[in-house]
N, C-alpha and C positions, 0 to 999 in steps of 0.2 A: 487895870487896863488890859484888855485883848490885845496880843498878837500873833499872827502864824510866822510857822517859820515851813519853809517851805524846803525840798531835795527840789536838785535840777532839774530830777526827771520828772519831779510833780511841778516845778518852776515853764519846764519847756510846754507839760500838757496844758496849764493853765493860759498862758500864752496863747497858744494855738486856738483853744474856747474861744478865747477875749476875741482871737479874730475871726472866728468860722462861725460863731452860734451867733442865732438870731437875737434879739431884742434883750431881756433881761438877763437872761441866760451871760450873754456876754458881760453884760454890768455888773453880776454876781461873783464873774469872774476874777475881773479888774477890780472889786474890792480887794480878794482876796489877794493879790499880787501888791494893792499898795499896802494891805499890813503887812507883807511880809518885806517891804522896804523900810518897814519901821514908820509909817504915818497911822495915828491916834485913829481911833473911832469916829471923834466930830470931825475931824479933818477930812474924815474918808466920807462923812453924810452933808458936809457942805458941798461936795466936789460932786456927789451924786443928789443933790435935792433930794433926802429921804432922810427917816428922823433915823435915831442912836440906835434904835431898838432894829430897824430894818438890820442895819448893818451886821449889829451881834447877830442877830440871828442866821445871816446866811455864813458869817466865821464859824459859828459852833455847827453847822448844819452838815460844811466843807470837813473841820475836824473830825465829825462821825463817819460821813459818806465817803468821802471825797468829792471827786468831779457831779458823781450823779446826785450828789445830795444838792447841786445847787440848778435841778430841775423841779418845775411846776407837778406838785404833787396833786394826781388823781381830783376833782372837784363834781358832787354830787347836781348839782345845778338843783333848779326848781323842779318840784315834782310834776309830774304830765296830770292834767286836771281829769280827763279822759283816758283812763288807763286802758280802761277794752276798747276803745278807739280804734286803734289800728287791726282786732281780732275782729269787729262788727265790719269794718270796712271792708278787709277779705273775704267773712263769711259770704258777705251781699254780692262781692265782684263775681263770686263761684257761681251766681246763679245767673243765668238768660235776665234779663227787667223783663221778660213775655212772662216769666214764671212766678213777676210779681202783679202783674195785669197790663204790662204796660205794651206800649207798641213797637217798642224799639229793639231792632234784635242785638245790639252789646251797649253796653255802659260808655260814658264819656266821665268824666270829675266831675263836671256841671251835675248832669245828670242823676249822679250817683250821690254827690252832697243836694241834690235837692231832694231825693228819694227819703233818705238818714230821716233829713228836717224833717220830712211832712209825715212819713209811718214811724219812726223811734224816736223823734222829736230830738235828735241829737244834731244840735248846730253847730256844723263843722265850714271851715270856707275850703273854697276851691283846692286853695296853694294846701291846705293841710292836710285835704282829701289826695290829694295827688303824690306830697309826703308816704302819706301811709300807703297806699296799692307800693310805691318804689319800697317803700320799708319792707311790703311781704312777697318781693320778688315777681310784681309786673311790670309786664316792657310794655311801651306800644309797636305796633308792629301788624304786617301782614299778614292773615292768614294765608292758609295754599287750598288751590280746587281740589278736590280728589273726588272719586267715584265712589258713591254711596256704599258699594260693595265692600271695598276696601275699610271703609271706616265699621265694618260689622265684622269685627273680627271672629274667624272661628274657632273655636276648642274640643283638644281633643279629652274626650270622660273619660280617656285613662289615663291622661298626664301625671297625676298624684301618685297613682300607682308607679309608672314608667319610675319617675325620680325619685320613689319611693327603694327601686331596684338599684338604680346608680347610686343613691345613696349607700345604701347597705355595702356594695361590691368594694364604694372608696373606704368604709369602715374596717372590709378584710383587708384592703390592700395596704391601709395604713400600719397593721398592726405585721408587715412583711411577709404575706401572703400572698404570693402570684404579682399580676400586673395589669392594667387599668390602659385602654387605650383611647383619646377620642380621634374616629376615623370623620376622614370628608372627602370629597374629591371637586376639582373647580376645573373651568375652560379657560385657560389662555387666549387671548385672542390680539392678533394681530392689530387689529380697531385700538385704538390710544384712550385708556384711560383717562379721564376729563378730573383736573383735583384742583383745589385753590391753590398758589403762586404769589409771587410776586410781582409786580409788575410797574412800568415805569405810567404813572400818571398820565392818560392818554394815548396809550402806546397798548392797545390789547395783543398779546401773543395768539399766534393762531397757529393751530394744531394741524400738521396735514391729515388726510388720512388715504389709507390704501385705495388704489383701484378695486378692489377684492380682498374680501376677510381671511381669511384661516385662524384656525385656532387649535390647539392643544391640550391632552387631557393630563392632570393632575392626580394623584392617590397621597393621598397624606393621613400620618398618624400620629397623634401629639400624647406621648405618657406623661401619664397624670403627677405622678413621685417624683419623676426627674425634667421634666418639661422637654426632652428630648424630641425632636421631630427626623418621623423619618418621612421618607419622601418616594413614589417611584410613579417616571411620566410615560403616557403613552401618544400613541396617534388621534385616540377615542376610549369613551370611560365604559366600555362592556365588560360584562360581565367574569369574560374571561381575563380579562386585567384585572379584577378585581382580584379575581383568584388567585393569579401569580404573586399579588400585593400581600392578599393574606400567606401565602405561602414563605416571602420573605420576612412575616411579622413575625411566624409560627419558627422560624428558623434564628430568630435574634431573640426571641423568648422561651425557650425550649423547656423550662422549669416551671411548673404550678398552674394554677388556672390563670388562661390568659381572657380578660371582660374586653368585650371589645364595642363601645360605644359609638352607635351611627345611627343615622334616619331611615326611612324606608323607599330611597330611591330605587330606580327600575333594578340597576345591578347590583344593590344588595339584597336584594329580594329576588332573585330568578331562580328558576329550580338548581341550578350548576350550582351554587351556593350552598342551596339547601343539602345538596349532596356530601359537599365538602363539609358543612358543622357536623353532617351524620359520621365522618373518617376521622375527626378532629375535637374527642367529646371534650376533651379539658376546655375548648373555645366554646365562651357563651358570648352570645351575641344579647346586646342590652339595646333595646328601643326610645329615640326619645321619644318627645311629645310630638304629634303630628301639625304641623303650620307654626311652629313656634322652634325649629330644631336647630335655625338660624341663629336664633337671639341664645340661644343657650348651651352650642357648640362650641368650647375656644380654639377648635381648629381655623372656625371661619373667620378670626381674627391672624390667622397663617397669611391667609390667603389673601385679605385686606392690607397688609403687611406688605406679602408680594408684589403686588400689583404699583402697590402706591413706587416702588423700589425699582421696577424694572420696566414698568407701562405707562407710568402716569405720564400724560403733556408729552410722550413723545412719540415716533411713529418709528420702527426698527427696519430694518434692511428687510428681514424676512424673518419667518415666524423660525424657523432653526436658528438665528441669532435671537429671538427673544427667548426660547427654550433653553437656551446657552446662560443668557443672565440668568433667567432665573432660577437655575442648576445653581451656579454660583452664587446668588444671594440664599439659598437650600445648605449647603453645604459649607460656608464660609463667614457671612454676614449675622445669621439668625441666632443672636442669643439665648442659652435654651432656661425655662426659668419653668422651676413647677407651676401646676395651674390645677383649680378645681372649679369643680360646677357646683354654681348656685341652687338649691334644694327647697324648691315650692314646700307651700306647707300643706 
């Protein structure tokens, strides 16, 4: 004859099972609670309608596992009769139906299981068709308008090259050689940042905004080893602030070559510049890729940062108290975390 014997503290957790778990789970429990009061096996399978053998089996299950052992173990279910089912389904959603002769410019389920049937002879219904696109991660949903131009995106044929160089320079700086900076510079502006919120059901928040803009210039530098950000703001991003920026880089870096990573805006490229890399050989200036320098700066995640932090959803007294937070979210707030760039192949 089987019985547990049970400690308190396995007595109190079984306890708690019996009352918190769902359906079987709890009855597996309360078996094991009446053997351990000392009531037989059949006693415990009349009281539960199930035969002798249910019972031993979830006592010896509780003896091995414990509590988890008197969980529904993993179950392989029927095999899927159409295994590439849901890889045909995807393949077919990727393509326009005009690119299979048809006249409809996107797919509906109907459409898409009657397509299967009639050129792969694969008879699927509606509800299973629709299963699989949700299985390979399609929503339905609206598209957005944009301007043709936009969707033709351009590239620069020296990108490879470009991160070809950044690459290399983070291999030196890995091995504690010099230092790695990525530069950017952004406008503050007075105009309130627009972000998602919360909001009470029917009640839209509404943003005021200025009579008149102003805005303010930015210089930011995020090392790459230490994720450190430095920061220095002006009135406007000329060229000549650029250069007191590099000056105070060259001044907190004073040891080894310092890489200094940035796009080809107006004021990193202006001859005053070109002057100053000529007085300053240890500083190499590194180029990114052009139209793409956005997506793969992680400064411009600084700056997305900021905004959301000190601009979003609200409208500031004036552009010196926004300049003010955001000094303070610069210097206080910003967690500094290494960071590297992504390296096209």
């Amino acid at each position: 004859m089987i019985f547990v014997h049970l400690t308190d503290e396995q007595r109190r957790e079984l306890e708690q099972v019996s009352r918190q778990a769902v359906g079987r789970v709890a009855m597996r429990a309360h078996m094991v609670l009446m053997s351990d009061q000392g009531y037989p096996v059949p006693f415990i399978a009349v009281i539960h309608s199930c035969g002798l053998d249910v019972v031993r089996t979830w006592l010896h299950r509780y003896e091995r596992e414990g509590v988890k052992g008197l969980d529904d173990e993993p179950r392989s279910g029927r095999p899927r009769k159409d295994r590439l089912g849901p890889e045909i389904v995807d393949a077919q959603a990727q393509n326009s139906p005009r690119c299979s002769g048809l006249v409809q410019a996107c797919w509906t389920v109907g459409l898409l299981a009657a397509f299967l049937a009639v050129h792969y002879r694969l008879a699927l219904s509606v509800s299973t068709v629709r299963r699989y696109v949700r299985l390979k991660e399609w929503r339905w949903g609206r598209p957005r308008l944009a301007p043709a131009s936009l969707l033709r995106k351009k590239r620069d044929p020296e990108a490879a090259t470009k991160m070809a160089a950044i690459a290399a320079a983070l291999a030196v700086v890995a091995k504690g050689v010099g230092h790695l900076l990525y530069l950017d510079e952004c406008d503050l502006h007075l105009l309130p940042v627009v972000r998602a919120m919360w909001m009470k059901k029917g009640q839209r928040v509404r943003v005021p905004t200025p009579g008149k803009n102003a805005k303010h210039a930015f210089f930011g530098a995020l090392e790459a080893s230490s994720g450190l950000f430095h920061f220095a703001d002006h009135e406007r991003k000329l060229a000549v602030n650029f250069r007191a920026f590099l000056d105070k880089l060259t001044a907190l870096y004073p040891d080894g070559p310092l890489y200094l990573v940035l796009d080809s805006a107006p004021a990193h490229t202006a001859k005053l510049i070109e002057k100053w890399c000529l007085a300053n050989p240890r500083v190499r200036l590194l180029w990114l890729p052009k139209y793409s320098a956005h997506e793969v700066n992680p400064t411009e995640r600084i700056w997305g940062l900021m905004k959301d932090a000190v601009a979003a959803n609200r409208l500031a007294g004036s552009i010196g108290e926004l300049v003010a937070h955001a000094r303070r979210f610069f210097e206080h707030d910003l967690v500094p975390h290494p960071v590297s760039l992504p390296v096209a192949a």
